[in-house]
C-alpha positions as CSV (number, residue, x, y, z in Angstrom):
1,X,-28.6,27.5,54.3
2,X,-27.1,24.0,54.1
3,X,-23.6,23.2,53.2
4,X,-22.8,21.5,49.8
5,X,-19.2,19.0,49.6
6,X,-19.4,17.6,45.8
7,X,-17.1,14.8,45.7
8,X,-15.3,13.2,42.8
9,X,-14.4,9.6,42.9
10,X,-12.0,7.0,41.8
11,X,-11.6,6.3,38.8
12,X,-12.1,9.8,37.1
13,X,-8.7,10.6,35.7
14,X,-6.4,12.9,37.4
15,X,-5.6,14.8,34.1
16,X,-8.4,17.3,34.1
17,X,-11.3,18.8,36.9
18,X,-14.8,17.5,36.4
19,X,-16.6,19.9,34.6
20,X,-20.3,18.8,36.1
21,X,-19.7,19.6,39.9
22,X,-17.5,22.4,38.6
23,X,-21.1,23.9,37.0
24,X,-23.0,23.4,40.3
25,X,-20.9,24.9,42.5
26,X,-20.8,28.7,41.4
27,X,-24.4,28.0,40.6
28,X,-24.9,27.1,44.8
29,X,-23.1,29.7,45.6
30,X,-25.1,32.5,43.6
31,X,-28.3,31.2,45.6
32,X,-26.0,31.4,48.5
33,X,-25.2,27.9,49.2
34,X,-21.3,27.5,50.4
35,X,-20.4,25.1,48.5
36,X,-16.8,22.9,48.1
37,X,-15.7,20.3,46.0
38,X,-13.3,17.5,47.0
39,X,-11.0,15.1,44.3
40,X,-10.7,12.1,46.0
41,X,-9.2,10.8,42.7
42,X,-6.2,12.8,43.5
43,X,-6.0,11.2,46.9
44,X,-6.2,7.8,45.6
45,X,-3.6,9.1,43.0
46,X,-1.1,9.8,44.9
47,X,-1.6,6.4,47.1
48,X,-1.4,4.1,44.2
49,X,0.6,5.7,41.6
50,X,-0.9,8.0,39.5
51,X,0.8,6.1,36.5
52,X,-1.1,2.7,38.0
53,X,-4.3,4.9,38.5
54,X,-4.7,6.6,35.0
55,X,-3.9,3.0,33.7
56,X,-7.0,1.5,35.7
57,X,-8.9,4.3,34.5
58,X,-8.9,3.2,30.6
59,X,-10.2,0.3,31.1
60,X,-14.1,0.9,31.7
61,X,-15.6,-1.6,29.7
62,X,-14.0,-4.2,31.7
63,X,-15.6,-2.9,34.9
64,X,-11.8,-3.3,36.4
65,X,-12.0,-0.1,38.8
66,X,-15.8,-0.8,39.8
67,X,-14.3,-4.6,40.3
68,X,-11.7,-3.3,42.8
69,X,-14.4,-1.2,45.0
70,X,-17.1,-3.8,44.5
71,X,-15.1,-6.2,46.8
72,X,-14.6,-3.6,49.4
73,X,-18.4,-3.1,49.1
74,X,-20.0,-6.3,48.6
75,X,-17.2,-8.8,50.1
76,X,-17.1,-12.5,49.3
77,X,-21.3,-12.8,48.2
78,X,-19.0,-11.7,44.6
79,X,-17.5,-14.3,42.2
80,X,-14.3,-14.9,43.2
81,X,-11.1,-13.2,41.5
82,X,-10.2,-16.2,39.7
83,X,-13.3,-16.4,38.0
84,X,-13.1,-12.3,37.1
85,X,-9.7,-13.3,35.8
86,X,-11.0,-15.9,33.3
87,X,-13.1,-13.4,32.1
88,X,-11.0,-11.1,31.3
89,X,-8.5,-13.7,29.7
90,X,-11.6,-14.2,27.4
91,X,-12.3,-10.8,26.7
92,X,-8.5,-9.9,26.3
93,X,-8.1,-12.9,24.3
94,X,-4.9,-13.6,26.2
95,X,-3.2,-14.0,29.3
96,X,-4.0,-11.4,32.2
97,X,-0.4,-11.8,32.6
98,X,1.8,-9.6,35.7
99,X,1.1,-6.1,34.3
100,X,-2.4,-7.2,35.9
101,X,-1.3,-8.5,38.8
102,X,0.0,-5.0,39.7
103,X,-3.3,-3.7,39.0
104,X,-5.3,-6.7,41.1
105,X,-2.5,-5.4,43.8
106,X,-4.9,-1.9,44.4
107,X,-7.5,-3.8,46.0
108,X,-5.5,-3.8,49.0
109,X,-5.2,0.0,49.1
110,X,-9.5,0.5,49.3
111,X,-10.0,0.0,52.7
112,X,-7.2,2.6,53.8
113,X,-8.6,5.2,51.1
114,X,-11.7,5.2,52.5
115,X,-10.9,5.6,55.7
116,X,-8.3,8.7,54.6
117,X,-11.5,9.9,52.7
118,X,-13.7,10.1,56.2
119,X,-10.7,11.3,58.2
120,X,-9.3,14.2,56.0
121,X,-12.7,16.2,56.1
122,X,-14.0,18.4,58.3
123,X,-17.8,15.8,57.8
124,X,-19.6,18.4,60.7
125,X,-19.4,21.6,57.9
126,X,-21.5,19.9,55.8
127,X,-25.3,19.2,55.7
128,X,-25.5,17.5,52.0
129,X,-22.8,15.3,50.2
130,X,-23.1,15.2,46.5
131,X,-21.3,12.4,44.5
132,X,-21.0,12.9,40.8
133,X,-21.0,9.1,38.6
134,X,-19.6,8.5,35.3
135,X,-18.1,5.7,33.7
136,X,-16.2,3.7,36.5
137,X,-17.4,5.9,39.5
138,X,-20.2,4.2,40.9
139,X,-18.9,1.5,43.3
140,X,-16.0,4.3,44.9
141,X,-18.8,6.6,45.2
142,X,-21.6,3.9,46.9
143,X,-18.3,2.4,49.2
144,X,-18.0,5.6,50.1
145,X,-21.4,7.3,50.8
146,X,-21.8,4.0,53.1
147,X,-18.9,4.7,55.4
148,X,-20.4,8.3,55.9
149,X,-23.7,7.0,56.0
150,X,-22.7,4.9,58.8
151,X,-20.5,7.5,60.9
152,X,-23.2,10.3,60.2
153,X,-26.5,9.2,59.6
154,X,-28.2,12.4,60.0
155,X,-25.8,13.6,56.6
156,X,-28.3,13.9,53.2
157,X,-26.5,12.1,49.9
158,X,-27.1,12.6,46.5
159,X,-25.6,10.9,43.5
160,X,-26.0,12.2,39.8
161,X,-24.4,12.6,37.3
162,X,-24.7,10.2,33.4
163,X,-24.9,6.8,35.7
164,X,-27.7,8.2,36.6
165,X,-29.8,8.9,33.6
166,X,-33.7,7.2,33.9
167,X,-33.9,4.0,34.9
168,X,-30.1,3.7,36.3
169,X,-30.1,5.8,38.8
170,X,-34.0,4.6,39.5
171,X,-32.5,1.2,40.2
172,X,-29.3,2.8,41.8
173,X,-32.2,4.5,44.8
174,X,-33.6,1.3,45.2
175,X,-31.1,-1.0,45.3
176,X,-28.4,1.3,48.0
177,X,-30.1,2.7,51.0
178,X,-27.2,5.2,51.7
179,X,-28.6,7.1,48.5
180,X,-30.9,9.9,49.9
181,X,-31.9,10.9,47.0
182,X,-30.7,10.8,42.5
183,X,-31.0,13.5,40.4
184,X,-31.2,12.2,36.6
185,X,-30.4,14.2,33.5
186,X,-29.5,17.0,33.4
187,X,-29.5,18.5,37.2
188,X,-27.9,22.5,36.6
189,X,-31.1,23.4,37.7
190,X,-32.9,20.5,39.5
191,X,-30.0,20.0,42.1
192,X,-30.2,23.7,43.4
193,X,-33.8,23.4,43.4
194,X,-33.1,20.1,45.8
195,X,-30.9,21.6,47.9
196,X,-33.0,25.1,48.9
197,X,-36.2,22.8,49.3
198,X,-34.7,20.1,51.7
199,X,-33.6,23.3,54.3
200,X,-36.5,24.5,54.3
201,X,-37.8,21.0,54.7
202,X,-40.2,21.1,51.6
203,X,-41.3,18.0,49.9
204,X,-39.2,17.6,47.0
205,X,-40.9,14.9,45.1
206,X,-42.1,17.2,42.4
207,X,-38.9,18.2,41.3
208,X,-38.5,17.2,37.3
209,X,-35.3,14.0,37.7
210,X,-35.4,13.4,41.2
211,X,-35.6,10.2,42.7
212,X,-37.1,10.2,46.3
213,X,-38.2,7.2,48.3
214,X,-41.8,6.7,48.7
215,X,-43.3,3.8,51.2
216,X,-40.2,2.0,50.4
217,X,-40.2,2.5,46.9
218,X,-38.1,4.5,45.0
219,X,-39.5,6.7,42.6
220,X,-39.3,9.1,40.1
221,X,-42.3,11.0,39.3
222,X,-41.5,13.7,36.3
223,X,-38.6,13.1,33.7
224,X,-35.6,15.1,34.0
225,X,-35.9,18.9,32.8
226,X,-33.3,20.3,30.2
227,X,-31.5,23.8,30.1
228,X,-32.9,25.4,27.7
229,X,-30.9,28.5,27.7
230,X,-27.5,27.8,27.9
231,X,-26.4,31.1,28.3
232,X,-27.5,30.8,31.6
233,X,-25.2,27.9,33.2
234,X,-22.6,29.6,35.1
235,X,-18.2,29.2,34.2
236,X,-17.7,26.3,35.6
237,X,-14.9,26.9,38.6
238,X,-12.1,24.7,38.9
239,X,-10.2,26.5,42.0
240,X,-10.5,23.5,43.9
241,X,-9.1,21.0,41.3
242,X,-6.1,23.1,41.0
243,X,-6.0,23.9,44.6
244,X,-5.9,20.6,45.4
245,X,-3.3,19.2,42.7
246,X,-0.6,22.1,44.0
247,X,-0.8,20.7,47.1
248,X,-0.5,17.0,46.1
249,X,2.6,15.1,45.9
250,X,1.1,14.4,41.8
251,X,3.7,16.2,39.0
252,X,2.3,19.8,38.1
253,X,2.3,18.3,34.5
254,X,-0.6,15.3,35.7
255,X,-3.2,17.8,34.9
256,X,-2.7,18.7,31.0
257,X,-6.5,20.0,30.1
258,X,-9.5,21.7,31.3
259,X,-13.0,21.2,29.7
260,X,-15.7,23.7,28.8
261,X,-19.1,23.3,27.2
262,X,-20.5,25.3,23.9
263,X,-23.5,23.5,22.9
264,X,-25.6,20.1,24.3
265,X,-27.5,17.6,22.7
266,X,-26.7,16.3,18.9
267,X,-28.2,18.1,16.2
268,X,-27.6,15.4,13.7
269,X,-29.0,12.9,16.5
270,X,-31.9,14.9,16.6
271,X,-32.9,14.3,13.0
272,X,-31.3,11.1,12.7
273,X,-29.4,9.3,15.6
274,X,-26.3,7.4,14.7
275,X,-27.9,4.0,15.4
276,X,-24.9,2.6,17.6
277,X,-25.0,5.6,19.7
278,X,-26.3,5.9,23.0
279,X,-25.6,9.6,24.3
280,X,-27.7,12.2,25.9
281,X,-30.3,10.1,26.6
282,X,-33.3,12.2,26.2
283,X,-31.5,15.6,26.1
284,X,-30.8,15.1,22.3
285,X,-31.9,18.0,21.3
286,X,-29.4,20.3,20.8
287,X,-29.0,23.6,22.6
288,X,-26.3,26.6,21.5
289,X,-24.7,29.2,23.9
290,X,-24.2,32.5,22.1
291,X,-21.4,33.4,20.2
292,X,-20.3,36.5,22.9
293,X,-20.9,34.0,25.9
294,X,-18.6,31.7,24.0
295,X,-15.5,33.8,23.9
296,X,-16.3,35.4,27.4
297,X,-16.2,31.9,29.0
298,X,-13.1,30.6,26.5
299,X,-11.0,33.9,27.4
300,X,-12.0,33.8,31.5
301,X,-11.1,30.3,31.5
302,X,-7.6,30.8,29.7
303,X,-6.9,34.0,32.1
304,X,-7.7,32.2,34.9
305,X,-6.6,28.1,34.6
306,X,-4.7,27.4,31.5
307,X,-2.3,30.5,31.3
308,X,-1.2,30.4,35.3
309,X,-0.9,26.7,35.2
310,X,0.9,26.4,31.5
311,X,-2.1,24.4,30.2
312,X,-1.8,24.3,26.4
313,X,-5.2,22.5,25.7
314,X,-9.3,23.3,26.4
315,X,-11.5,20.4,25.1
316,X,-15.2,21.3,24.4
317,X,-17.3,18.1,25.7
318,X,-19.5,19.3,23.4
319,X,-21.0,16.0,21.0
320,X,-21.0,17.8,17.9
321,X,-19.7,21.4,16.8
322,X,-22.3,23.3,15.8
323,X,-22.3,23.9,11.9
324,X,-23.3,27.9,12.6
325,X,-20.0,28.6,14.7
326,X,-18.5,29.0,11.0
327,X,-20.0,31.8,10.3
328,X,-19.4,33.1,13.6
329,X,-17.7,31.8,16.2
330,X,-14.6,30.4,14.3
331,X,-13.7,33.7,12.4
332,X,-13.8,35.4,15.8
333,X,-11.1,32.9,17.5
334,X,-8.9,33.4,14.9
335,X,-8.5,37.2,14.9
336,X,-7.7,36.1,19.2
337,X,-5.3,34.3,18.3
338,X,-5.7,32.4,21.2
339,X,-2.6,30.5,23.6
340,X,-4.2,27.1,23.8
341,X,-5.5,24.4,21.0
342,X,-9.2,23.5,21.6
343,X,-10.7,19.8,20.6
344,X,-14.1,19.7,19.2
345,X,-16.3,16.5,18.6
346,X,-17.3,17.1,14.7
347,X,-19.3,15.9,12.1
348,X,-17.1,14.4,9.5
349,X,-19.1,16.3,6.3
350,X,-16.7,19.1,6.7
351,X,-15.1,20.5,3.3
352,X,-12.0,21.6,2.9
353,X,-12.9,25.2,3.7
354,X,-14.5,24.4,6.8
355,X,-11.6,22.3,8.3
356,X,-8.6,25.6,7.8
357,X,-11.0,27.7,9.5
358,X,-10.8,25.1,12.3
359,X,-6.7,25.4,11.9
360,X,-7.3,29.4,11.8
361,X,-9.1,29.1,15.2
362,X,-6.8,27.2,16.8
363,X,-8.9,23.9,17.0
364,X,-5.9,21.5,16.7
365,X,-7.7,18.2,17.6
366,X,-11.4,16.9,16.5
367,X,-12.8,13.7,16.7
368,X,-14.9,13.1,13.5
369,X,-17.6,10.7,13.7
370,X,-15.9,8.7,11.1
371,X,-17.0,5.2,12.5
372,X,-16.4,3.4,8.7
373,X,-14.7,3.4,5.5
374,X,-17.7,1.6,3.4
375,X,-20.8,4.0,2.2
376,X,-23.0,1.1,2.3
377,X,-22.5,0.6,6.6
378,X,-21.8,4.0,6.8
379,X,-25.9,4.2,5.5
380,X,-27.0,1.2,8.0
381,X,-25.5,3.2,10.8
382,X,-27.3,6.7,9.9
383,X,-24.4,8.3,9.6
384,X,-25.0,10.7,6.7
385,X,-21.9,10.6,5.2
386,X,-20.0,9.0,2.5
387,X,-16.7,6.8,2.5
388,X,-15.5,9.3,0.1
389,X,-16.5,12.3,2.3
390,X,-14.3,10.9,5.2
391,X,-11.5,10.3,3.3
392,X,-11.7,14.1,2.6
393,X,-12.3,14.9,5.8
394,X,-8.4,13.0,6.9
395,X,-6.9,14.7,3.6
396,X,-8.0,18.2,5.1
397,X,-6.7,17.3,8.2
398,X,-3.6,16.8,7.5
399,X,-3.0,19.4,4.9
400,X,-4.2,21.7,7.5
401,X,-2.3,20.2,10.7
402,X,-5.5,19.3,12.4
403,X,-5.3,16.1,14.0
404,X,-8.2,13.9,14.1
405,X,-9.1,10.8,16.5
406,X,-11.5,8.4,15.1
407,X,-12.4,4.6,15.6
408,X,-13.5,2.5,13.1
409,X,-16.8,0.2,14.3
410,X,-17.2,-3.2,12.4
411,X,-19.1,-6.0,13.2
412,X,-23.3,-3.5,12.2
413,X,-26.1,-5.6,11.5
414,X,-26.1,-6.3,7.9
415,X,-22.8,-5.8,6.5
416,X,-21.1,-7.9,4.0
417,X,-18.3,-9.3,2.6
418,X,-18.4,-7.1,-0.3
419,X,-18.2,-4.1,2.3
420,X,-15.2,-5.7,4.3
421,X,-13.4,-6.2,0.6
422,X,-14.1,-2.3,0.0
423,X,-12.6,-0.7,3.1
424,X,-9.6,-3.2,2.6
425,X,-8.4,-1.9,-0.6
426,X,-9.3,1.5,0.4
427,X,-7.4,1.6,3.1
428,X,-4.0,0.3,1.3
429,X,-4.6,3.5,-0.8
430,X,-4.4,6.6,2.0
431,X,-2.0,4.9,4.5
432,X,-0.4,8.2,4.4
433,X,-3.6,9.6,6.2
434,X,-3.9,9.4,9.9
435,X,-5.3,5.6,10.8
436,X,-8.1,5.1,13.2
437,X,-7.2,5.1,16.7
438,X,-9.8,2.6,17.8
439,X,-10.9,-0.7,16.2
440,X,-13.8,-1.7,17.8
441,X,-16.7,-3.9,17.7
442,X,-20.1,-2.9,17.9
443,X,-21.1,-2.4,21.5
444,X,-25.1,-1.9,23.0
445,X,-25.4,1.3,24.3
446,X,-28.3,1.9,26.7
447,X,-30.6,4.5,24.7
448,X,-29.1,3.4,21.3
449,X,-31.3,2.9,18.6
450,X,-30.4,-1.0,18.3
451,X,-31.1,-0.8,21.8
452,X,-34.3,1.0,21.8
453,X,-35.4,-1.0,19.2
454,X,-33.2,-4.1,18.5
455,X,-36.0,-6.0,16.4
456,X,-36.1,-3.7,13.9
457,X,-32.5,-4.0,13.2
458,X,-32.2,-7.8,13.2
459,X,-30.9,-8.1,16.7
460,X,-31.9,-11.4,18.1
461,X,-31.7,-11.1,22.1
462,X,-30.0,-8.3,24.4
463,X,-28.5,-8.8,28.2
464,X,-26.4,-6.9,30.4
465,X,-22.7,-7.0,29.5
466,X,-21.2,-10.0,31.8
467,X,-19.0,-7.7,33.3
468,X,-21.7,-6.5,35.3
469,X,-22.4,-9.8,37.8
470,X,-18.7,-9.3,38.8
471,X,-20.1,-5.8,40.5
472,X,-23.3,-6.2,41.1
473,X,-24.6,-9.5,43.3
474,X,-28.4,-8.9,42.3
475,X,-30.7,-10.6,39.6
476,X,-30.7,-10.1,35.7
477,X,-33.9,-7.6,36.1
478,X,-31.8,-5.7,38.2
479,X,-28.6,-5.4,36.6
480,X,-29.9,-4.9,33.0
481,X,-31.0,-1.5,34.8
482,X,-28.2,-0.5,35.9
483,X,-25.9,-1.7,33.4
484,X,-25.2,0.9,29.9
485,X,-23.4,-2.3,28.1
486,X,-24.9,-5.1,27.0
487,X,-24.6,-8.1,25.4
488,X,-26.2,-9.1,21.9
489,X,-26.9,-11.9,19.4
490,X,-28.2,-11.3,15.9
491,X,-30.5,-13.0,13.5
492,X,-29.1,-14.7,11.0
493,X,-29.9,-12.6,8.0
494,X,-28.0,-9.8,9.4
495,X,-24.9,-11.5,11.3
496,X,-21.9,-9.8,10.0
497,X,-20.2,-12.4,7.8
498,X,-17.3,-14.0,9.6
499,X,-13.5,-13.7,9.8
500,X,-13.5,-10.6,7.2
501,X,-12.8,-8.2,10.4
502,X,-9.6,-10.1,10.8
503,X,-8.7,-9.3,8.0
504,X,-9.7,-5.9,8.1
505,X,-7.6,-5.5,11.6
506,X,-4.9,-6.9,9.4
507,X,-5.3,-3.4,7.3
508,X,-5.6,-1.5,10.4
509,X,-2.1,-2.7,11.5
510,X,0.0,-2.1,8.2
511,X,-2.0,1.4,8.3
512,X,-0.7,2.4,12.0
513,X,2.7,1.0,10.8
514,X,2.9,2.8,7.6
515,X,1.6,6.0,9.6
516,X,4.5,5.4,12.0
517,X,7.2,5.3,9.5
518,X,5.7,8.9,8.0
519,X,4.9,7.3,4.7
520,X,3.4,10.6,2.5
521,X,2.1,11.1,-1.1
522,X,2.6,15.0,-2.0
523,X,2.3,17.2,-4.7
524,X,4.2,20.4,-4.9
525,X,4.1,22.8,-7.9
526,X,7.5,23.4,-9.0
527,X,6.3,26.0,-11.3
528,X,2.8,27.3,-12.2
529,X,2.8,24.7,-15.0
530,X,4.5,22.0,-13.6
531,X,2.9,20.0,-10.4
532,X,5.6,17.1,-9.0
533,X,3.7,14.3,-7.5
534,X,6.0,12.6,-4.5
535,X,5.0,9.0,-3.5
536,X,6.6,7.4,-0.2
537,X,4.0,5.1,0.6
538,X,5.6,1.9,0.8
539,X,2.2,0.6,-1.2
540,X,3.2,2.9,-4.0
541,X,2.8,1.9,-7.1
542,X,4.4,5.0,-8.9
543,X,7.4,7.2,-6.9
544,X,7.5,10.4,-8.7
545,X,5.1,11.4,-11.5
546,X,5.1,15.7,-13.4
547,X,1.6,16.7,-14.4
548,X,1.3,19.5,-16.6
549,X,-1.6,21.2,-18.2
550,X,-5.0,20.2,-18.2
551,X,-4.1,16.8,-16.2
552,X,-2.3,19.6,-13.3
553,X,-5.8,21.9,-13.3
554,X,-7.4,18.9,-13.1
555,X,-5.7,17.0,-9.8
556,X,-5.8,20.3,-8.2
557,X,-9.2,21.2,-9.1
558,X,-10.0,17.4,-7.4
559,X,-8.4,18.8,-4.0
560,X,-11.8,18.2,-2.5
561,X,-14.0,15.6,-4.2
562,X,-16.2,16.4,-7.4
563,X,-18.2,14.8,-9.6
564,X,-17.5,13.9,-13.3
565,X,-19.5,16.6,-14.7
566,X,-17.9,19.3,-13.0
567,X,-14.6,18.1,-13.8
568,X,-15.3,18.0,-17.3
569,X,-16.9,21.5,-17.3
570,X,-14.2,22.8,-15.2
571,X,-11.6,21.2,-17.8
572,X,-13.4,22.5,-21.1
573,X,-14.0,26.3,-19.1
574,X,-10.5,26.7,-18.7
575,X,-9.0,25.1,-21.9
576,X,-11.6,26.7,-23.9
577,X,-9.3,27.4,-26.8
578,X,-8.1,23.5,-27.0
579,X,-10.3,20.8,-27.7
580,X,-11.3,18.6,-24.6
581,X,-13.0,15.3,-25.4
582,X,-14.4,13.5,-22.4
583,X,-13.1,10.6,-23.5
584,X,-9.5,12.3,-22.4
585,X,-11.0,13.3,-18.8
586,X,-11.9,10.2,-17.6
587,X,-8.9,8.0,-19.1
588,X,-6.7,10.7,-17.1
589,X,-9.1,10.2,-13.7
590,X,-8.8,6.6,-14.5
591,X,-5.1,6.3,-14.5
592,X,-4.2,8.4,-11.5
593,X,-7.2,6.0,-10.2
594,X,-5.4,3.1,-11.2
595,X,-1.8,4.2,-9.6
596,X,-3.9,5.3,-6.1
597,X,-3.2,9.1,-6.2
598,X,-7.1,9.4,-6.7
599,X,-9.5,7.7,-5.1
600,X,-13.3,7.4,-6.9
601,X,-16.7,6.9,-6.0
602,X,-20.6,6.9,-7.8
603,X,-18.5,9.4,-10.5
604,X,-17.0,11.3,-7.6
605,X,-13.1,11.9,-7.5
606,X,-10.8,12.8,-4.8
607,X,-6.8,13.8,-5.2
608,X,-5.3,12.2,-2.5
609,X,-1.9,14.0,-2.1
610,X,-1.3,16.7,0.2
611,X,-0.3,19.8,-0.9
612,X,2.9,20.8,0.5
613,X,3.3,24.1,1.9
């Protein structure tokens, strides 16, 4: 049986293994493969800096890392640096001033890594090289496969991984000869099946997401397969990322996470795709391991990496949590009690039920899909959400010491001014709620919606991100399909209306600030009749205010958002012996309204304070 190396390239980051060859190799090895895996990213770590490194490594939409191995690969038939460097000026809006130079500096270092890469392994143990590609991992990864290509020709290379998916890693085949073959999608199953039919010297151009080379061509006859049982993908084993990091020069504290999967696919996506988004390609649909495989894999994975090597995180790469694991799952991890915090990718409808059973299971960390503060984008994105049901969503959070990581995305098809002048004054009314971490513009995602189908959406014309011809020497055709950003100009009915997301950054900025200086609005009951509201928020427009009472019952019965009616009901069940008018009701929402310790929409109100503990 053939030898498998899996190789990981420059610019992965350092901080955790890579959870995709990690899946393959203990599945290799069951059919009796030997198998390895090899982090050159740690090797080119240590060579640059790993502080240098991780900082080249957060900038993949500016193609920076691909820009540095592109020159090794390609040479001068590139545009030269100084026109790469007025591009970035334009898409920094600034100068690339000397914090780039030091990164422009690395280029130097590519030739010597590559040949470190071909002397320090033993190339004769191994029949098959697999590279895996994500993000900023194709040009190491081509670079490379060439040089082994070149020394040992008789080697077979594969390359998958999400660069990969359809017609990316269709043009990929076609366009680098070193490529024996691309496995696209999802390849837990299709790359085993690759490996076992070329030693046996099968044909293997029936396998579902292959790409093979055909009279010159390069083709992929069947679309890629899907796990449909997730049960049966094996723990994925990270011995050799942690091998390899103890005996690198890199600080035991470099590595800080390790990944595991629950669930794939996006069940929202799969009854209504965000419209920006771009992920899974066709594997949308959204598969669930059990709830007993879950805690087998969490608890083998603890024992075995985070415990011995003090990790104190495990993030699920999971797109969405699945809305079932709190009836199941969640309870469970809370009577483990387990040693680490997990992250989870959720849906931002989550009550405020839902998000203290995430604190009780030790999921410290989510990323809501919050995307927007205005209902009306929110709608022309498909997100199925409110304004008012993300703003409840960051209350929860922080009463519950969950910390969330969101972005907000201006600049949809069809927004307004109206909608810009909404978010604004929202957001001067829960600065004391975690800000976004991203504020992004739109960007075209291959296999978006917009993308998919830009005409329906108003979008005018679509081309590969111009990043791209600083990588890739080859014509438009063949760039827009290897490229996963693009370009885009709308029609003029649905052009976002100018200079309102400048103002809107402006909100951003005072929000970080405020968040930064701990501003807080609180309430604390003093007594069981008294509740002190306490207002630190340097926007306040009342500092202290006592509610007794109906008006108490009623802030704290407006913990999570409710409508008018069920206030009112709510007020008149529980001071049935005293007359409630409606009238009364609504002038008290109003006025905590008015001084921004409620927030209101469509007859819906939220308290905004957070309960102190």
């Amino acid at each position: 049986m053939k030898n498998v190396l899996l190789i990981s390239m420059p610019f992965a980051s350092t901080k955790w293994p890579a959870i995709g060859v990690s899946l393959l190799k203990p599945r290799l090895e069951a059919e009796g493969i030997p198998c390895h895996i090899r982090y050159f990213n740690i090797l080119f770590a240590q060579m640059i800096g790993l502080e240098t490194y991780e900082d080249i490594a957060i900038y993949p939409r500016y193609i920076f890392g691909e820009r540095l191995f592109a020159k090794e690969y390609f040479g001068s038939i590139l545009p030269p640096d100084e026109e790469y460097r007025r591009y970035l000026q334009k898409v920094y809006k600034g100068p690339v001033d000397a914090s780039f130079d030091r990164l422009f500096a690395v280029g130097a270092q590519i030739g010597p890594f590559i040949d470190r890469c071909l002397a320090e392994v033993a190339w004769d143990d191994y029949d098959i090289i697999g590279f895996t590609s994500m993000f900023e991992q194709n040009l190491s990864s081509l670079t490379l496969a060439r040089a082994i290509k070149k020394r040992y020709p008789e080697k077979t290379i594969i390359l998958g991984g999400a660069n990969c998916e359809r017609e990316m890693g269709v043009e990929l085949h076609r366009r680098f000869p070193e490529i024996d073959y691309v496995c696209s999608g999802e390849a837990d199953e299709t790359f085993p099946e690759l490996v076992k039919r070329l030693a046996k010297g099968e044909p293997v151009d029936s396998i579902p997401g292959v790409v093979t080379r055909h009279g010159g061509e390069s083709v992929m006859a069947h679309g890629a397969r899907v796990v449909e049982n997730l049960d049966t993908v094996p723990v994925p084993d990270y011995s050799d990322y942690f091998r390899q990091m103890d005996q690198s020069a890199l600080p035991p504290e470099a590595c800080y996470e390790i990944h595991m999967e629950s669930s794939r696919g996006c069940w929202w996506g799969a009854k209504s795709q965000c419209k920006f988004c771009g992920l899974n390609g066709k594997a949308i649909r959204y598969r669930c391991k059990s709830k007993e495989r879950i805690v087998d894999e969490l608890l083998h994975l603890i024992d075995t990496y985070a415990v011995p090597h003090n990790l104190k995180l495990i993030s699920m790469v999971d797109n969405v949590l699945s809305m079932d694991f709190f009836k199941d799952l969640l309870p469970e991890l809370k009577q483990l009690q387990l040693p680490v915090k997990l992250f989870y990718e959720v849906k931002a409808n989550l009550n405020e039920e839902q998000v203290r059973m995430l604190a009780e299971a030790n999921i410290a960390w989510i990323q809501p899909g919050i995307e927007s503060l205005n209902t009306r984008i929110l709608k022309l994105m498909e997100k199925g959400v409110t304004a008012l049901q993300n703003v409840q969503l960051l209350k929860h959070s922080k009463q519950f010491g969950v910390y969330p990581t969101w972005n907000i995305i201006y600049r949809s098809p069809g927004e307004q001014p109206e909608d810009y002048r909404q978010m604004i004054d929202l957001i001067y009314k829960i600065t004391h709620l975690a800000p976004p971490e991203g504020f992004i513009p739109l960007c075209m995602q291959r296999f978006s919606p917009y993308f998919n189908n830009p005409k329906d959406f108003g979008i005018a014309s679509i081309t590969p991100e111009e990043s791209y011809r600083f990588i890739y020497p080859f014509g438009e055709e063949s760039i827009a399909n290897l490229a996963y950003f693009f370009d885009f100009q709308f029609d003029e009915k649905v052009a976002p209306p100018p200079g309102w997301d400048k103002e809107l950054e402006q909100a951003v900025e005072f929000w970080r600030q405020c968040a930064e200086r701990g501003e807080n609005l609180e309430s604390r009951a003093e007594s069981t009749a008294d509740l002190v509201i306490r207002d630190t928020r340097s926007t306040a427009r009342q500092l202290l205010m006592h509610l007794e009472g109906s008006h108490k019952a009623i802030y704290e019965f407006c913990g999570s958002a409710r409508d008018f009616s069920s206030i009112y009901g709510f007020t008149r069940e529980t001071f049935s012996r005293s007359p409630v008018r409606e009238r009364d009701v609504r002038d008290f929402l109003e006025e905590m309204v008015a001084l921004d310790y409620m927030v209101s929409e469509n007859s819906r109100y939220l308290s905004l304070a957070i309960p102190a503990s």
